[in-house]
Structure formats: structure tokens, C-alpha cells
KOLKOLMI-14236 format. One record per residue (C-alpha): z, x, y; residue number from 1. Coordinates in nm, 2 decimals, always signed. Layout:
N
SITE       Z       X       Y  num
SITE       Z       X       Y  NUM
...
//
This chain:
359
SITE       Z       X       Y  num
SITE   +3.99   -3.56   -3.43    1
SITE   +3.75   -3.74   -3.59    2
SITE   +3.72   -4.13   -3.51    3
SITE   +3.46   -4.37   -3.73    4
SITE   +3.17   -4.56   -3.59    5
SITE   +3.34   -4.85   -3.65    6
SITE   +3.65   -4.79   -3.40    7
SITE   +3.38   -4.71   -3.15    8
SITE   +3.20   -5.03   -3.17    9
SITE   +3.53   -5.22   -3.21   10
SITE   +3.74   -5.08   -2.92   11
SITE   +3.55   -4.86   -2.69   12
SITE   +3.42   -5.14   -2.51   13
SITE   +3.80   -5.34   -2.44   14
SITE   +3.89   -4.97   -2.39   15
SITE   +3.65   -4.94   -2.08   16
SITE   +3.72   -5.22   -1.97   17
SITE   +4.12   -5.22   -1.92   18
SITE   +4.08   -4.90   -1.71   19
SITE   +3.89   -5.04   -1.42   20
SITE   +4.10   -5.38   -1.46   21
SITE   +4.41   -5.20   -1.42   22
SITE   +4.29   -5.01   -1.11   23
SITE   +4.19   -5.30   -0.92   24
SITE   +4.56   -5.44   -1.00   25
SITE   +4.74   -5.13   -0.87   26
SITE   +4.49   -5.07   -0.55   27
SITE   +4.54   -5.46   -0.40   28
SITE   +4.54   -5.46   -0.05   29
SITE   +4.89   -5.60   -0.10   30
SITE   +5.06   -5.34   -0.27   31
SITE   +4.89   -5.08   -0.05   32
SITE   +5.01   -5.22   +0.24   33
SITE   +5.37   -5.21   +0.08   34
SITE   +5.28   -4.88   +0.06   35
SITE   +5.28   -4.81   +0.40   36
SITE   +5.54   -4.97   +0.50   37
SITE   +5.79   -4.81   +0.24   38
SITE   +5.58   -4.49   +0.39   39
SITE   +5.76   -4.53   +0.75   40
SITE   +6.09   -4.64   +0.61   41
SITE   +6.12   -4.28   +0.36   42
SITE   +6.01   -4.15   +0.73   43
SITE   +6.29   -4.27   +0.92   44
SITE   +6.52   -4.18   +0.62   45
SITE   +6.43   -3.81   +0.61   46
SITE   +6.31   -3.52   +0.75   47
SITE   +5.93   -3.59   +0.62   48
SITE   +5.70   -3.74   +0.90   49
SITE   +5.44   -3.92   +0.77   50
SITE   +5.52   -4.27   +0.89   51
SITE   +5.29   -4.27   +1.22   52
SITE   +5.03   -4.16   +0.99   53
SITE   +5.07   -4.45   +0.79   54
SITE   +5.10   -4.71   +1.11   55
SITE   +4.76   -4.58   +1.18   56
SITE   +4.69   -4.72   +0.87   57
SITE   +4.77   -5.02   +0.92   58
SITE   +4.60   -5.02   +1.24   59
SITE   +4.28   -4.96   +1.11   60
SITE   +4.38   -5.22   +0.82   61
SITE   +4.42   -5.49   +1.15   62
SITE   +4.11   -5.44   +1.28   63
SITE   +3.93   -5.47   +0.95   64
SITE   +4.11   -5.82   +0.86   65
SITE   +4.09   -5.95   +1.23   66
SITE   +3.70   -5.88   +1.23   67
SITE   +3.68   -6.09   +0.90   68
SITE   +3.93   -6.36   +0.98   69
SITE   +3.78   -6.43   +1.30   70
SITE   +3.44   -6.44   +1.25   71
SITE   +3.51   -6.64   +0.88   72
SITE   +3.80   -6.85   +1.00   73
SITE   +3.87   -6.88   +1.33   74
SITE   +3.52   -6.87   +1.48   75
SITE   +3.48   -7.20   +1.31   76
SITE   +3.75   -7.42   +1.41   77
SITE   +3.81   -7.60   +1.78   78
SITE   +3.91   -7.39   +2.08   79
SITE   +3.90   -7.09   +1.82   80
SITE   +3.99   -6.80   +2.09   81
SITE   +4.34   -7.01   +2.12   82
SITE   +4.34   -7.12   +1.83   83
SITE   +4.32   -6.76   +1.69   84
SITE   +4.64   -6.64   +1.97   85
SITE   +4.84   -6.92   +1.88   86
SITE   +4.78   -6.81   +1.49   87
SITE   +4.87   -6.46   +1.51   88
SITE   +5.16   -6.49   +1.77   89
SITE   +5.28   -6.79   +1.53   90
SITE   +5.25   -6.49   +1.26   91
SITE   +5.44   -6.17   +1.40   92
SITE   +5.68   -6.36   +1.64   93
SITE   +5.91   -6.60   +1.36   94
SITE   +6.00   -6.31   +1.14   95
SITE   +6.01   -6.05   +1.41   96
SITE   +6.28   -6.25   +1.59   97
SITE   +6.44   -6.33   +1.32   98
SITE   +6.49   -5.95   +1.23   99
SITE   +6.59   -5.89   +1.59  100
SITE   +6.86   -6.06   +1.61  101
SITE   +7.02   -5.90   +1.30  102
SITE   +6.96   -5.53   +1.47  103
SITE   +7.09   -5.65   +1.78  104
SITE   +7.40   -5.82   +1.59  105
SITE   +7.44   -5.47   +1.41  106
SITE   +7.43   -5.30   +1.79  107
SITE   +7.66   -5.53   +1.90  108
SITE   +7.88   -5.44   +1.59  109
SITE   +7.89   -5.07   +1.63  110
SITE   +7.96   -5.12   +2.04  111
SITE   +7.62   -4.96   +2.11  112
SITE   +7.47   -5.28   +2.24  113
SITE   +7.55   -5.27   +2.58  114
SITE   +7.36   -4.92   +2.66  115
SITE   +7.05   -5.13   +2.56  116
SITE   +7.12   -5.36   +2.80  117
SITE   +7.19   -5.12   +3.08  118
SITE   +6.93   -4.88   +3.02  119
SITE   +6.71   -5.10   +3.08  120
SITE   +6.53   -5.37   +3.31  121
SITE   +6.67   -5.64   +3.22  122
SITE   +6.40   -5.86   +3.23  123
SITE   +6.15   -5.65   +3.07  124
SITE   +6.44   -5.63   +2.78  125
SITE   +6.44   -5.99   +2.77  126
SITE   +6.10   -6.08   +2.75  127
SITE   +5.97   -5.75   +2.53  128
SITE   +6.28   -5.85   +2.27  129
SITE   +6.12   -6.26   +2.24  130
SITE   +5.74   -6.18   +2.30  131
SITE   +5.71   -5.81   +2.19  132
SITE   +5.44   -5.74   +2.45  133
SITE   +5.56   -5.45   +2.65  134
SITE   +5.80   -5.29   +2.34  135
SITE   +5.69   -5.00   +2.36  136
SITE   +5.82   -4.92   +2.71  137
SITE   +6.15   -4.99   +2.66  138
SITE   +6.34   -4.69   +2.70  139
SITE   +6.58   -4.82   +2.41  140
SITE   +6.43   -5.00   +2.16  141
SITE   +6.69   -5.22   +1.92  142
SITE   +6.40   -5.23   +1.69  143
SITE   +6.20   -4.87   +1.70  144
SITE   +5.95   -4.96   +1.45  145
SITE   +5.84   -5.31   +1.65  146
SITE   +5.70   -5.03   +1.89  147
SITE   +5.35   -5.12   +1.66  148
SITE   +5.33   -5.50   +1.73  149
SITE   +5.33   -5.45   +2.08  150
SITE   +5.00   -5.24   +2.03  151
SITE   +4.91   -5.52   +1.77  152
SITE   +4.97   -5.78   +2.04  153
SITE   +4.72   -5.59   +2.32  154
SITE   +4.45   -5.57   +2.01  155
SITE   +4.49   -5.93   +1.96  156
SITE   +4.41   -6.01   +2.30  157
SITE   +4.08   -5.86   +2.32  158
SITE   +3.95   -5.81   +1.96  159
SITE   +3.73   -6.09   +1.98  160
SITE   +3.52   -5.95   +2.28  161
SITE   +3.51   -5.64   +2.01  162
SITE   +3.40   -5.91   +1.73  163
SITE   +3.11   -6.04   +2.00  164
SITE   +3.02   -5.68   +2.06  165
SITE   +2.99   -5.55   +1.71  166
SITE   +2.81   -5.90   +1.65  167
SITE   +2.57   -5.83   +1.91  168
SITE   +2.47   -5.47   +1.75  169
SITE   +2.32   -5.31   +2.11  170
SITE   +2.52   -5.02   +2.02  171
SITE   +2.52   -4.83   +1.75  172
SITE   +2.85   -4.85   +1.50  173
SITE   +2.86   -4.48   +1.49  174
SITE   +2.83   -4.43   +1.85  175
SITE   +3.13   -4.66   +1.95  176
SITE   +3.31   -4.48   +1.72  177
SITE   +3.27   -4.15   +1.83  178
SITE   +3.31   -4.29   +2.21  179
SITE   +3.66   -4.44   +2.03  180
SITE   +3.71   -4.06   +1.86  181
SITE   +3.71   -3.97   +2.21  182
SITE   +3.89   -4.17   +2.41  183
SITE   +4.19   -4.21   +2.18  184
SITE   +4.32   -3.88   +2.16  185
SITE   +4.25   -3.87   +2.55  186
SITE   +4.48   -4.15   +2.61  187
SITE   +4.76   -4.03   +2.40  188
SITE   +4.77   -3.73   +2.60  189
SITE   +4.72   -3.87   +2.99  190
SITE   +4.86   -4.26   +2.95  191
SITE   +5.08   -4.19   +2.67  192
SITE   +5.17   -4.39   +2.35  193
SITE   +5.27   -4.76   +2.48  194
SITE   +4.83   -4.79   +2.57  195
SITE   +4.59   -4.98   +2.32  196
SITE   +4.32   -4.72   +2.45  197
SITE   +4.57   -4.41   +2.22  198
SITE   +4.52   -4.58   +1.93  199
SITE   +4.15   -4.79   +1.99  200
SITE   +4.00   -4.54   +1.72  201
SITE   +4.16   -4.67   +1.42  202
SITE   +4.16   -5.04   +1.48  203
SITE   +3.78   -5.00   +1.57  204
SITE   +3.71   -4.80   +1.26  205
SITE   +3.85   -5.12   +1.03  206
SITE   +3.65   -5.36   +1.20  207
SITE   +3.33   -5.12   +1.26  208
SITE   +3.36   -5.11   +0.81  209
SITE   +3.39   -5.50   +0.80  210
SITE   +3.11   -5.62   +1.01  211
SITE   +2.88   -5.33   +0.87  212
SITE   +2.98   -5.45   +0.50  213
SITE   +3.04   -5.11   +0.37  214
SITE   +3.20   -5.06   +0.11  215
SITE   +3.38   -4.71   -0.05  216
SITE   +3.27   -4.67   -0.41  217
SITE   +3.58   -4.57   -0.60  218
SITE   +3.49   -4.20   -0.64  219
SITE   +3.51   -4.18   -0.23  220
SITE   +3.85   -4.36   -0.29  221
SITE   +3.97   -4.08   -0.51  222
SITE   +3.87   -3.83   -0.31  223
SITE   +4.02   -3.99   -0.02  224
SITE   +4.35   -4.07   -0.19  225
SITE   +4.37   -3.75   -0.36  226
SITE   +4.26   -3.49   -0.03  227
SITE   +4.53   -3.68   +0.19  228
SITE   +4.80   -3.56   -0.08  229
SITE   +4.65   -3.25   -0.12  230
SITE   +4.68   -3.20   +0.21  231
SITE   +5.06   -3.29   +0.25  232
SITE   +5.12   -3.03   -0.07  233
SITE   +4.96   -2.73   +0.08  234
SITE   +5.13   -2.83   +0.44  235
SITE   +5.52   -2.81   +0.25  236
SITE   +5.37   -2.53   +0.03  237
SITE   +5.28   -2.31   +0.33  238
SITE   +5.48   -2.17   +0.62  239
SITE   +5.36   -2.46   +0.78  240
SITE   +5.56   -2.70   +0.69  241
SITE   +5.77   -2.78   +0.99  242
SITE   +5.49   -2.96   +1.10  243
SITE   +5.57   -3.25   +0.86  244
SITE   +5.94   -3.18   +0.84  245
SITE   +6.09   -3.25   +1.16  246
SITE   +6.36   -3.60   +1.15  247
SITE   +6.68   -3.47   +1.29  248
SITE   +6.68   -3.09   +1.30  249
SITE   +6.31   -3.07   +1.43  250
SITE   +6.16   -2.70   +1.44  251
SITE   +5.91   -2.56   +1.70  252
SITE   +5.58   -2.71   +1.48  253
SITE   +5.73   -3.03   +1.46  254
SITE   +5.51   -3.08   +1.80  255
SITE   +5.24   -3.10   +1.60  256
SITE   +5.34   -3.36   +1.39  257
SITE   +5.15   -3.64   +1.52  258
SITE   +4.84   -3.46   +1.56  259
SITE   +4.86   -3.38   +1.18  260
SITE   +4.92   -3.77   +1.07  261
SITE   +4.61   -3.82   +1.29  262
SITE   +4.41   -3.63   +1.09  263
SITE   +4.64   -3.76   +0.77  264
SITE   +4.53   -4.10   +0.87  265
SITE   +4.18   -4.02   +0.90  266
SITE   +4.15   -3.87   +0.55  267
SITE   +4.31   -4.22   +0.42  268
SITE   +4.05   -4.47   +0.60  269
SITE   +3.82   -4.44   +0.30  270
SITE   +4.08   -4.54   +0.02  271
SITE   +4.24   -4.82   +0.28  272
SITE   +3.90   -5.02   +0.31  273
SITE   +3.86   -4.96   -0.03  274
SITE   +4.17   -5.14   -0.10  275
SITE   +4.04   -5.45   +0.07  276
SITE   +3.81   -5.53   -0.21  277
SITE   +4.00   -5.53   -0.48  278
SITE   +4.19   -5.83   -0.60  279
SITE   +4.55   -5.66   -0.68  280
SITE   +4.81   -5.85   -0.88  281
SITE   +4.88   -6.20   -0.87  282
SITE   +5.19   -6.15   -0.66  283
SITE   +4.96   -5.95   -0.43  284
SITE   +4.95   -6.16   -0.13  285
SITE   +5.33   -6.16   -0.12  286
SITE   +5.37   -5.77   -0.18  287
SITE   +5.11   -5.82   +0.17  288
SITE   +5.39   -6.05   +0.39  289
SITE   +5.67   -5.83   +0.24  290
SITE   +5.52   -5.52   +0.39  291
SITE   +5.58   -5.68   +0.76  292
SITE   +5.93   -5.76   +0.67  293
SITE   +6.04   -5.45   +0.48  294
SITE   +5.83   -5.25   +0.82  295
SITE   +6.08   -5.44   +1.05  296
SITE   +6.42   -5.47   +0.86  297
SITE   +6.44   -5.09   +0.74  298
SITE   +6.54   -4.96   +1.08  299
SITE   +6.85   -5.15   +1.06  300
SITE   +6.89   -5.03   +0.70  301
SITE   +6.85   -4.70   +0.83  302
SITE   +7.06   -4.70   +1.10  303
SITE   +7.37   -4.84   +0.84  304
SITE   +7.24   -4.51   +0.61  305
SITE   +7.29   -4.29   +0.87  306
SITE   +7.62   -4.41   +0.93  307
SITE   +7.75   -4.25   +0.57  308
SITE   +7.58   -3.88   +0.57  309
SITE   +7.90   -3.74   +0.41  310
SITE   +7.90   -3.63   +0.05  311
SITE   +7.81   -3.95   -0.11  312
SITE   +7.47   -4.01   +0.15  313
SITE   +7.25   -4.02   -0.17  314
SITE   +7.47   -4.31   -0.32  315
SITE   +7.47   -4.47   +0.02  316
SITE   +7.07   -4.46   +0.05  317
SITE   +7.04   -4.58   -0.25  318
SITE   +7.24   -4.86   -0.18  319
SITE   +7.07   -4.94   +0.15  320
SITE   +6.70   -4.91   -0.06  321
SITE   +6.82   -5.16   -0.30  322
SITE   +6.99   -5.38   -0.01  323
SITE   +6.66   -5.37   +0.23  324
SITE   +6.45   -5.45   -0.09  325
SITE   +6.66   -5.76   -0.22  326
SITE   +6.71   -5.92   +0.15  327
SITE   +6.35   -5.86   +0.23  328
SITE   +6.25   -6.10   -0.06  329
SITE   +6.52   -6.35   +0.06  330
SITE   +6.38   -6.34   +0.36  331
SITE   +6.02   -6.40   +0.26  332
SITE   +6.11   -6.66   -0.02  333
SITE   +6.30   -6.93   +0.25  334
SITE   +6.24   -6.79   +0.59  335
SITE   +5.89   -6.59   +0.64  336
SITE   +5.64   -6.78   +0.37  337
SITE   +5.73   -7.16   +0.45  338
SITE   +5.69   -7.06   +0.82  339
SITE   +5.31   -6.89   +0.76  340
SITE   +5.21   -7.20   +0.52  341
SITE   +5.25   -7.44   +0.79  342
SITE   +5.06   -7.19   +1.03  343
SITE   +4.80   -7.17   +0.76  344
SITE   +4.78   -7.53   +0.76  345
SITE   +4.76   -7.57   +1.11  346
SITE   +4.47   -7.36   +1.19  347
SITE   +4.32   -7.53   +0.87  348
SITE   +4.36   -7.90   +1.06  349
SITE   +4.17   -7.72   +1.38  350
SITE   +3.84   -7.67   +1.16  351
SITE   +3.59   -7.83   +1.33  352
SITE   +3.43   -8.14   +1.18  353
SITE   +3.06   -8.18   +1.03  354
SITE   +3.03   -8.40   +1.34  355
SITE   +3.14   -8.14   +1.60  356
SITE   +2.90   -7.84   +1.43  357
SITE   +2.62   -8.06   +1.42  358
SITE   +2.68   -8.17   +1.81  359
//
């Protein structure tokens, strides 16, 4: 078709223009983390298994923001090692109790709540269920998905010898991470899941990208993107595909299936840093605190859902993504943002004084 000069001078350029806009709204670091999160709850509401892969994810997300945040934020403000547990326990602990309480309520509804409690050291239950250090253990867990913060909360505790450490750039960022390539795969196999050390790789690889500065160019992002679903097509085209469809009638490959969302995960690193640079929508930061909550409340969603399999399931699952949705706003709106503005504020009033750098 044949288009005149004149269109090209007055339109190609806005034309150009909108495209790369448009992508930077619909690759925020918000959404993407929304993403994820609605990732693990399609997970534990099916047979397709590819919600570890995206917890990896976010682990590798963590380590990337905690690098940044700590060196630009926390670094700078009095007692910042403290300041900086206080601040992220003041983070994951509000909401995560919050949503606790509702799955234990739901336990103690359906009469299940009491094996919990016996299966377990009580103790341990106690503590693990108010501090979330030590989740992972539990041999019931009223929560399954909070298994994460408790590797969160061992991160927390060391990542900033792991900022020094990059800082002081002795070692080599490739090296470490191959040592990490190593050693986490090790770990999962001889300590198990409920050790930092399985999952080290990914949360080093997020902060290895933000204290080197490297940025993915968008055609890496594609590819990235793009080979991870690839990927996931040729697995449920092949004969393979047990090893992504497991969920409740698991088949011999589903064995595998964490050893494949490894290597799922590792394909996505690329287009998750790349998502960190982009600005996203203006509601970006909350799709961001909405991923937490909709991570932590779709268990108990899920565990209503598989209550009603019978003939009208789809109807029901509808009903439950519509429900986890809705109250996860709720939530956020009046419970989980007022809470993180005054922690915001809070490590804000701990920034060290002209005074105190120049001391």
C-alpha cells in the first residue's frame, strides 16, 4: 500500500515512539512481580508446575533490590545493619501474620487444625507461625507458600556481608557465581530445601547484576522471555510433559520437575533484571506490594477451590480468582500500604545527619 511522504514525516516519529513507551509500561518491575506471583497461585491450582520456577525468580529479584537498597538506603542512615533488620522484618512480618491467621481460622473451620498442632513441635510451630524463621521445617505448614520467606529471612541476615563482599571486588563476579552454580544444587540434594545454601545461586545472581550495573538490552529480554516459553511449549508438546504436569495425579517425570524450573528460572534472569529498569505504570509500585499479598493469600483460596472439584470446579475457581483478587486489594488499600508508609518513614527519620557524615 502506498503511504505519502507526508504521513511519514507526520506520524512515523509519534508512531516509534508509543511502541517503546508502551513496553516499559507493560515490563515494570511491579507488574512482573505480579507475575510471578499469579505464576505460583495457577501452580497450586493445577497440574502445571511452574511456580518454584517462578520463586526462584523472585529470589534472584531479592537479591538484586537488597544490593541496591542497602548500599543506597540503608548504608546511610544510623545503626544501618539494624536499621536494615528492623525494616525488612517490619515488611514481611504485618501482612504475613495477618494472612496467617485467616489460613489458620480456615483450618480451624474445616477441623484440620489440630493435626497442625500435633504434628508438630509445638514450639517450633509457635515461633515459625509469628517470626517465619524456621517455616520451612515444619512438617505441616498452615501456609505452604510462606515456605519462601523463611529462606528470605536467612538471606536477610547475611546479605550485607554479601554487599561488603561484592563491594570489595577481590573476587571475581563470575567466579562467585559459578562457586554459587555449584554449591546450590549440591545443597538441595545433601541438606535439602529449608537451607539458604539450595537456593544462594539465584539471590547472588540479582545482586552480582546490581553492583556490576549491567543492564539487559531489550533484545536479550526477548530472547529471554521468549526461550523460557518456548521451552514450556515444546516440554507439553513432547512426551515429556509429565515433567511439568504433576499437581495431584503426579507421573514418574514429575521427579524432575524442579530440576526443570531450575533451568526455567535460569532462562528468565535476563528479562527479570531487565524489568528493574523500566518505570511500569503509575500503579506499578502497588501491582509490586500486591504480589506479596496475592503470594500468601492464594493458598487459602486454593484450599477453598479444592473443596468444590465436582462438576461446577471451573465456576468455583473462578469465583475463588475473582475473590483472592478483590480481598488482596482490600487488604493492601487499609491494612498492608499504611503499615509500609510508616516503615518507610521510619527508616527515612534514621538517615544520618550532615553532622554525623561529616564526623
Amino acid at each position: 500500500m502506498y503511504v505519502p511522504p507526508a504521513f511519514h514525516s507526520r506520524y512515523s516519529k509519534g508512531y516509534t515512539s508509543i511502541r517503546p513507551l508502551m513496553a516499559n509500561k507493560l515490563t515494570g518491575p511491579g507488574l512482573f512481580r505480579l507475575f510471578l506471583a499469579l505464576l505460583v497461585f495457577f501452580n497450586h491450582a493445577s497440574r502445571f508446575q511452574i511456580g518454584i520456577g517462578a520463586v526462584f525468580v523472585f529470589f534472584c529479584l531479592s537479591g538484586y533490590w537488597i544490593c541496591r537498597m542497602y548500599r543506597g538506603r540503608y548504608a546511610g542512615t544510623r545503626q544501618p545493619y539494624l536499621t536494615y533488620l528492623v525494616s525488612r522484618a517490619w515488611r514481611l512480618l504485618p501482612t504475613f501474620l495477618l494472612l496467617t491467621v485467616i489460613a489458620l481460622l480456615f483450618l480451624w473451620v474445616h477441623g484440620n487444625l489440630a493435626d497442625y498442632w500435633a504434628k508438630s513441635n509445638h514450639l517450633h510451630f509457635v515461633l515459625s507461625n509469628l517470626f517465619i524463621l524456621g517455616y520451612q521445617s515444619l512438617p505441616l505448614k498452615p501456609l505452604v507458600p510462606a515456605w519462601s520467606l523463611d529462606i528470605e529471612m536467612q538471606f536477610y541476615l547475611i546479605a550485607p556481608l554479601l554487599v561488603a563482599f561484592l563491594t570489595w571486588r577481590k573476587v571475581p563476579p563470575a567466579l562467585l557465581l559459578f562457586a554459587a552454580f555449584i554449591v546450590s544444587p549440591l545443597s538441595m540434594i545433601w541438606l535439602g530445601p529449608a537451607c539458604l545454601g539450595s537456593y544462594i545461586f539465584f539471590f547472588l545472581s540479582g545482586m552480582v547484576v546490581a553492583s556490576s550495573n549491567w543492564k539487559p538490552s531489550p533484545r536479550v529480554a526477548a530472547l529471554s522471555f521468549g526461550g523460557v516459553a518456548l521451552l514450556i511449549v515444546i516440554c507439553m508438546a513432547s512426551p515429556y510433559r509429565g515433567v511439568l504436569l504433576a499437581g495431584r495425579h503426579p507421573g514418574p517425570l514429575a521427579v524432575y520437575s524442579i530440576w526443570a524450573n531450575y533451568v526455567l528460572a535460569l532462562c528468565m534472569i535476563p528479562y527479570a533484571m531487565f524489568t528493574t529498569e523500566q518505570k511500569g505504570f503509575r500503579l506499578d509500585g502497588m501491582f509490586a506490594d500486591l504480589s506479596y499479598i496475592v503470594y500468601l493469600l492464594h493458598w487459602t483460596v486454593v484450599q477453598w477451590m479444592s473443596d468444590h472439584l465436582g462438576p461446577h470446579r471451573f465456576l468455583y475457581a473462578a469465583t475463588g480468582t475473582v475473590f483472592l483478587m478483590v480481598a488482596s486489594v482490600i487488604i493492601w488499600k487499609y491494612y498492608d500500604h499504611p503499615i509500609n508508609k510508616l516503615r518507610s518513614a521510619w527508616v527515612s527519620h534514621r538517615k544520618k545527619s550532615v553532622v554525623e557524615v561529616l564526623a
